[in-house]
C-alpha positions in Angstrom: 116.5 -53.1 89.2 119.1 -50.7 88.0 120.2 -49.6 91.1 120.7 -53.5 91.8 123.1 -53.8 88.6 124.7 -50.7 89.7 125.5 -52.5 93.0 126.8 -55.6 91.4 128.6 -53.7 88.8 130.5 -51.8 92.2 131.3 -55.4 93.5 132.2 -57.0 90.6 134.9 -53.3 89.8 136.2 -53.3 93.2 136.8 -57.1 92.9 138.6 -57.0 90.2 140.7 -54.2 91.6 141.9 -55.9 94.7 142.6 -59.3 92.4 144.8 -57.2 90.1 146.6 -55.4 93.5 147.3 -58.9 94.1 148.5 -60.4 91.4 150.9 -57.3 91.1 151.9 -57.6 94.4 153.1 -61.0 93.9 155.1 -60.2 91.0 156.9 -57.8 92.9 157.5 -60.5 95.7 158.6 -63.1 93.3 160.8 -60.6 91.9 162.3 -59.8 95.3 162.5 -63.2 96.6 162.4 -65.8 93.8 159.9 -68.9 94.0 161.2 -70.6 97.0 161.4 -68.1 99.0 158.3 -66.3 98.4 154.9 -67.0 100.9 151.7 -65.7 100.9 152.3 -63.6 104.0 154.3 -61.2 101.8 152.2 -60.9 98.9 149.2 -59.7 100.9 151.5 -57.5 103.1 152.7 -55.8 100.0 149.0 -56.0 98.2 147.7 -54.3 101.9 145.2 -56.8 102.3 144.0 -60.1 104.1 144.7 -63.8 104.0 140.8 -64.1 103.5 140.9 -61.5 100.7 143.7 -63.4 99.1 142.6 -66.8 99.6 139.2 -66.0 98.1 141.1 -65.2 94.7 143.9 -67.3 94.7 144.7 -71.2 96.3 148.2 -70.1 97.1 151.3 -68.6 95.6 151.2 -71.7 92.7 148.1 -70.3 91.5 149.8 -66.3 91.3 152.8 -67.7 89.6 150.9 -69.5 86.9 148.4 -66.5 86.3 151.6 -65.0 85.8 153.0 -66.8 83.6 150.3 -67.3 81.5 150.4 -63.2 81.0 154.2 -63.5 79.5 153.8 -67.0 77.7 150.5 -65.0 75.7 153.0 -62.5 74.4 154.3 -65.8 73.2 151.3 -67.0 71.7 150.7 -63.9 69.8 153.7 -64.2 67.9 153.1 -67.9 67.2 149.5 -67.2 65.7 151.1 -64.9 63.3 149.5 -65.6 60.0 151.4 -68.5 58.4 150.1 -69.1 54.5 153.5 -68.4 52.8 153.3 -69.6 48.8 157.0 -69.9 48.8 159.9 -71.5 51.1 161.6 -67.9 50.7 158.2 -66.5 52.2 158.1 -69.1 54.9 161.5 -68.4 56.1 160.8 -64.5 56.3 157.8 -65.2 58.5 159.6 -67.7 60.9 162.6 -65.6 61.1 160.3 -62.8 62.3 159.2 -65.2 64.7 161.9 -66.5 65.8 162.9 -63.1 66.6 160.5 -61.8 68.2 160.2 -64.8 70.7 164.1 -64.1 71.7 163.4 -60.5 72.5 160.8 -61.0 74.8 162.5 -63.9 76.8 165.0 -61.5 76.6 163.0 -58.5 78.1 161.1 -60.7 80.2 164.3 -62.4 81.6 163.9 -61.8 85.4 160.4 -63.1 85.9 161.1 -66.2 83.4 164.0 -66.8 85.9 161.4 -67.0 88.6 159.3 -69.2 85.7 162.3 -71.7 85.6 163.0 -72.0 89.1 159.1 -72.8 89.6 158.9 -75.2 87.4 162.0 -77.0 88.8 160.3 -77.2 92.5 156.2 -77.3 91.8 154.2 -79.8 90.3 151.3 -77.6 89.7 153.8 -75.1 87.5 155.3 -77.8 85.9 152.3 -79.5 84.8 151.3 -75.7 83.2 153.9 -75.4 81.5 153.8 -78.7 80.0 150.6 -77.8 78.9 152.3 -74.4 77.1 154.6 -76.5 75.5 152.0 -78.8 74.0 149.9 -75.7 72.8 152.7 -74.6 71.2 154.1 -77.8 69.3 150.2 -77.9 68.3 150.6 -74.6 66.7 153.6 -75.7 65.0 152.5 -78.8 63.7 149.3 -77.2 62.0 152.0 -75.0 59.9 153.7 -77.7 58.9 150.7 -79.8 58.1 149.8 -76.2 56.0 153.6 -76.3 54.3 153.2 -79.5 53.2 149.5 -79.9 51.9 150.7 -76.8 50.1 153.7 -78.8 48.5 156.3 -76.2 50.2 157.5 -78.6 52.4 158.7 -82.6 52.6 156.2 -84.8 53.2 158.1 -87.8 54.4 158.9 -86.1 57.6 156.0 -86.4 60.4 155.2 -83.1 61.2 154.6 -83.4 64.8 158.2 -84.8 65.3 159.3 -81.7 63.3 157.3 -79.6 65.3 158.7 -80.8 68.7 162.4 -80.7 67.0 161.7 -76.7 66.1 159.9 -76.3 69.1 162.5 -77.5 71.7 165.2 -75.9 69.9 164.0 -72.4 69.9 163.2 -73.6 74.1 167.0 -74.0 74.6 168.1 -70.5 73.4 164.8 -69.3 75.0 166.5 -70.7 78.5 170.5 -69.5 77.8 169.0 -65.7 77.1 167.0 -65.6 80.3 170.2 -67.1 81.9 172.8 -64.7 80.0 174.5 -68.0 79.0 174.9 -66.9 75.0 177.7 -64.6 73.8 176.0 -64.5 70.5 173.3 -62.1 69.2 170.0 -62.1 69.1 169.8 -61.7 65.6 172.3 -64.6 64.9 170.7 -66.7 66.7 167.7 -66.5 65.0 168.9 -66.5 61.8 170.8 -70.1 62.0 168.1 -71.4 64.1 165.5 -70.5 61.1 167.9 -71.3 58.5 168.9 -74.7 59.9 165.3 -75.4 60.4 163.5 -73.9 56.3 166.7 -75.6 54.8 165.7 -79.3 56.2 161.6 -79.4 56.1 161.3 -77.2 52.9 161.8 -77.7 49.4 
């Protein structure tokens, strides 16, 4: 029986070896090429393996790109599961500004594969519908802080806080979009700041 598991347990290792050779063969590719211009042909050429091998992980370069992105977008999520229970609106805005922050620097560091991200979403349904579905996982992680803030009597109540949580949401998306694409001349820092600011100064007391 043992020797059985230890078999299984060799399978199961050596599967999850090629899937990962994959997977970071095809960031390479989509690195090198872009979205468009990517195909399967090179992914497995660089992974050194075979269409079967790669087919029986992945449906097709849609699939890589997403597993992808869900990699980068969790560095994402980490930051936006930071504790949030601030007693004050001066404590709220130090958290978010942290936030805030942190979520510039890695679109910032992450800025050639999100480029690959954007283009994606532009020309696949499958990646579009994804990130559509990141989008609403954040605004859902928003939303609960607000609903926090305001059963907590930090912040208004006669805002919804889903609308607000969109508002913030999409906000901190455009600047996300303009570092990836070099199109700001203004800091990190500064942006995050008068993002934050703008945003504690019109939900909290």
């Amino acid at each position: 029986m043992r020797q059985q598991n230890n078999i299984e347990d060799g399978r199961h290792l050596r599967s999850m070896k090629t899937r990962n050779k994959i997977i970071n063969a095809a960031h390479h590719v989509f690195l090198r090429e872009g979205f468009q211009q990517t195909t399967i042909k090179q992914i497995i050429e660089h992974a050194k393996t075979g269409y079967g091998t790669a087919y029986g992980h992945f449906k097709g370069k849609d699939d890589l790109l997403i597993i992808l992105m869900e990699d980068v977008m969790n560095k994402f999520f980490d930051i936006a599961h930071t504790p949030f229970f601030p007693t004050s609106k001066e404590e709220a805005k130090e958290i978010i500004l942290s936030q805030v922050f942190e979520f510039l620097k890695i679109a910032d560091t992450e800025r050639e594969i999100m480029k690959v991200f954007s283009e994606a979403i532009g020309l696949s349904q499958t990646v579009n519908e994804k990130w559509e579905e990141i989008r609403q996982r954040f605004i859902q992680s928003i939303t609960k802080d607000i609903t926090y803030s305001q059963a907590k009597g930090l912040a208004r109540t006669d805002l919804k806080a889903e609308v607000a949580a969109r508002a913030w949401f999409f906000s901190n998306e455009m600047y996300q979009w303009e570092i990836v694409f070099q199109k700001s001349t203004v800091s990190l820092e500064e942006i995050a700041h008068t993002l934050t600011t703008m945003y504690v100064d019109a939900i909290y007391r």
